[in-house]
C-alpha positions in Angstrom: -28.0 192.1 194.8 -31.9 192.0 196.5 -34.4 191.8 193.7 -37.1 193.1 193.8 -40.5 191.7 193.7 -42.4 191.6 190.6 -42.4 193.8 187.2 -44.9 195.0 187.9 -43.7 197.1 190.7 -40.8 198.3 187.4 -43.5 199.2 185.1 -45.5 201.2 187.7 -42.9 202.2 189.4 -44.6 202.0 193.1 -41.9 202.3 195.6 -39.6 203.7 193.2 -37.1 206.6 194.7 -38.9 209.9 194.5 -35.9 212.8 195.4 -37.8 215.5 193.8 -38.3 218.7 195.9 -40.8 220.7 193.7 -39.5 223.5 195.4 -37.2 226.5 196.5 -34.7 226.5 199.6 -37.2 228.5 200.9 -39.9 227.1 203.6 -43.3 228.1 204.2 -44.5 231.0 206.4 -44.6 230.5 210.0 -47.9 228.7 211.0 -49.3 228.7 207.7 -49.6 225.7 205.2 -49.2 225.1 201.6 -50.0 222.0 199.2 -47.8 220.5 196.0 -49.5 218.0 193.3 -47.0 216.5 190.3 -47.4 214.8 187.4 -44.2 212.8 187.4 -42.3 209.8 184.8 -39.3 207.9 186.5 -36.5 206.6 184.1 -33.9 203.9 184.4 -30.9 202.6 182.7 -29.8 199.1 184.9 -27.9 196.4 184.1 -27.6 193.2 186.2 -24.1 192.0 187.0 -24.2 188.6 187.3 -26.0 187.8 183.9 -25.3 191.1 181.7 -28.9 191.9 181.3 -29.6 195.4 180.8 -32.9 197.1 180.3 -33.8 201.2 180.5 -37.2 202.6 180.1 -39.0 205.9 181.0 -42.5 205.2 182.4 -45.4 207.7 183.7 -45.9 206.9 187.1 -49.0 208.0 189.3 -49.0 211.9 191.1 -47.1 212.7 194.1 -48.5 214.7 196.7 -46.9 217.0 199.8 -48.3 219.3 202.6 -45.8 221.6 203.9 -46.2 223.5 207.5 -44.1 226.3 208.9 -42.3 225.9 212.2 -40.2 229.0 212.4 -38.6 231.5 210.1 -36.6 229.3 208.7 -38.0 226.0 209.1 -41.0 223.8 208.0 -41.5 219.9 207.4 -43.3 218.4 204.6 -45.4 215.0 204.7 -45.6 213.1 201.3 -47.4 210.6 199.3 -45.1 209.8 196.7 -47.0 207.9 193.2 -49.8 207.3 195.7 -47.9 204.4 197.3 -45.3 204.9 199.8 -45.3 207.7 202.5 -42.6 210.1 203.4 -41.3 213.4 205.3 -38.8 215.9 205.5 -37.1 218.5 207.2 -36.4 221.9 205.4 -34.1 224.2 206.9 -33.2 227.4 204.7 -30.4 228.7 206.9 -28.7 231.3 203.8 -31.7 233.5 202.4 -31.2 236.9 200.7 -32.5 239.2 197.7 -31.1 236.8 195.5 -29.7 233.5 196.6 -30.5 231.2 199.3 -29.5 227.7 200.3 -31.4 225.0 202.6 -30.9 221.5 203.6 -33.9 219.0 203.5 -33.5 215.7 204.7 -35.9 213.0 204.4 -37.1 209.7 204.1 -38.9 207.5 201.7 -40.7 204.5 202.5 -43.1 202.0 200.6 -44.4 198.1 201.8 -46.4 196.0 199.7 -47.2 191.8 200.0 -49.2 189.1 197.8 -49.6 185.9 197.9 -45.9 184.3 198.9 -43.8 187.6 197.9 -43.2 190.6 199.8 -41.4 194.0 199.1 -40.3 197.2 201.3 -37.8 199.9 200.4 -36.7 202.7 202.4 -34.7 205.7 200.5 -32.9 208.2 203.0 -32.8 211.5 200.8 -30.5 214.5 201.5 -30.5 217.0 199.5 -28.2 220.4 199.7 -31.0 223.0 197.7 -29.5 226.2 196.0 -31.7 228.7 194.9 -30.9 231.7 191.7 -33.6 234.2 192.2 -34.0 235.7 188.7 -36.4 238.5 190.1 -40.0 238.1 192.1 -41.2 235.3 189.9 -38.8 233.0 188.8 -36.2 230.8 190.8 -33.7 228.4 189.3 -33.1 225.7 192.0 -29.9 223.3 191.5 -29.8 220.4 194.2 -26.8 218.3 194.9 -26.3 215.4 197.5 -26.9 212.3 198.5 -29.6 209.3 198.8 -29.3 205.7 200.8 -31.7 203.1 199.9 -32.3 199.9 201.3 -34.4 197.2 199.7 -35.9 194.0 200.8 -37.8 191.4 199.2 -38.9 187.4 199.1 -40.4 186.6 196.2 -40.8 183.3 193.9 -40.0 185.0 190.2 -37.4 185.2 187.6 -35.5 188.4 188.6 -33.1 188.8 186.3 -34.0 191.9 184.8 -32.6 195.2 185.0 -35.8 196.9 185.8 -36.0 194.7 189.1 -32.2 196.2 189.8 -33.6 199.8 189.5 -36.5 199.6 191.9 -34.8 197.5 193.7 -31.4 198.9 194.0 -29.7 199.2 197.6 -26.8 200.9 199.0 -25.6 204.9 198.7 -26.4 207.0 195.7 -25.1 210.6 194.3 -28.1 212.8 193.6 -27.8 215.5 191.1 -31.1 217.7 190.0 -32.0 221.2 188.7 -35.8 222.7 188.8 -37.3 226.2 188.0 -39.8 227.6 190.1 -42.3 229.9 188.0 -44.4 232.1 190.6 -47.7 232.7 188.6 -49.2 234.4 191.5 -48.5 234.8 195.3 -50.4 231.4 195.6 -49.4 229.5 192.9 -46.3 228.4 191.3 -45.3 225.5 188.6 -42.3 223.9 189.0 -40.3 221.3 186.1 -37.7 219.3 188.1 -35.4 216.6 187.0 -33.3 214.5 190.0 -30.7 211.5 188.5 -29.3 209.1 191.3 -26.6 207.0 190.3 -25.8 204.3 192.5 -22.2 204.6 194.4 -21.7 200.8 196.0 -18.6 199.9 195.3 -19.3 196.6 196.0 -22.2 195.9 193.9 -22.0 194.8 190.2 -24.9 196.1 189.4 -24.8 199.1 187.0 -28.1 201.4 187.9 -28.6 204.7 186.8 -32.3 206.4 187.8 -34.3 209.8 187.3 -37.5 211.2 188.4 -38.7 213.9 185.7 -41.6 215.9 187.2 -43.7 219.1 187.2 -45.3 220.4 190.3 -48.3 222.8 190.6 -47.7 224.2 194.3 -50.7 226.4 196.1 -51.4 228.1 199.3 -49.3 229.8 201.3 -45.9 230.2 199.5 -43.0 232.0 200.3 -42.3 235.4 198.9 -39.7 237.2 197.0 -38.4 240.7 196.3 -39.2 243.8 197.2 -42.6 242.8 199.0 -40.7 240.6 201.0 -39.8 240.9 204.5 -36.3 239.1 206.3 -38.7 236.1 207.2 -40.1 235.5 203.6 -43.4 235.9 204.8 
């Protein structure tokens, strides 16, 4: 198992896996842009193999912030700073889109670096996410996401780390992802959206037990994507 570096990157959970979308399958309009803030807490439940030392905890963690852009019709990428500590960016494709249901793929990465005095820590989480979106009329979407994540974790540090919380932020190898959000459309400009992603690790070969969750809600403004009547083929 790779440790990670200190507790305190557990209790603030900087460089923690961030999966959440904070939105629909649908991207933004062609050559326009449009902005998302959340107010986030990431959970774990971990237990470390080796010495049976378990810990779980929900903590607040610091906002997230992503810019998408419109490329085509049916593309857009998104740039990300995740807790205000590691950087990040996606591709969106929505390639099924009608009245009611749509679909989109949005892979990504994750990435976060920090070092002190005789301890460094770096963790890169590959997120890809399958994104299915319920349109329950203009305003409201129900988005269910399903996939995978890969994280990969390094560290060298001079501390006890035999604590589950290390194993949680810490925690390499391939993980199932599993998440549902709504998307409430308070205006064409702005939208709040509640998510809730779980990953639960999937290396066989680790004895590590490590179950984590990001619970957010996002505040999304600019230029969104439209639904209904008042919306054309493109969306837009």
């Amino acid at each position: 198992m790779r440790l990670g570096m200190l507790g305190v990157a557990g209790l603030l959970c900087t460089g923690c896996p961030n999966p959440n979308t904070y939105g629909t399958p649908r991207t933004t309009p062609v050559g326009k842009i449009s902005h998302s803030v959340a107010a986030e807490a990431f959970g774990f439940s971990a237990t470390d193999g080796p010495t049976g030392t378990s810990a779980n905890a929900t903590v607040p963690t610091l906002p997230t912030y992503t810019l998408r852009v419109g490329l085509a019709d049916t593309v857009d990428i998104g740039a990300r700073v995740s807790n205000l500590s590691s950087i990040g960016a996606d591709v969106k494709w929505n390639f099924l889109k009608s009245e009611m249901f749509d679909m989109a793929i949005d892979p990504g990465f994750q990435f976060f670096y920090v070092a002190g005095t005789g301890a460094s820590f770096s963790t890169l989480n590959l997120h890809g996410p399958l994104m299915f979106g319920i349109n329950a009329g203009d305003s409201v979407s129900i988005v269910p996401t399903v996939g995978v994540s890969y994280a990969y974790a390094t560290a060298s540090a001079n501390f006890d780390t035999s604590d589950g919380r290390n194993s949680a932020v810490s925690t390499s190898g391939l993980m199932f992802r599993g998440g549902l959000g709504f998307d409430f459309r308070v205006t064409e400009r702005f939208a709040i959206h509640p998510e809730l992603t779980v990953l639960k690790s999937l290396n066989a070969d680790n004895e590590d037990s490590v179950l984590l969750y990001m619970a957010g809600i996002g505040f999304n403004f600019g230029n969104l994507p439209k639904y209904g009547a008042g919306a054309d083929a493109k969306g837009e």
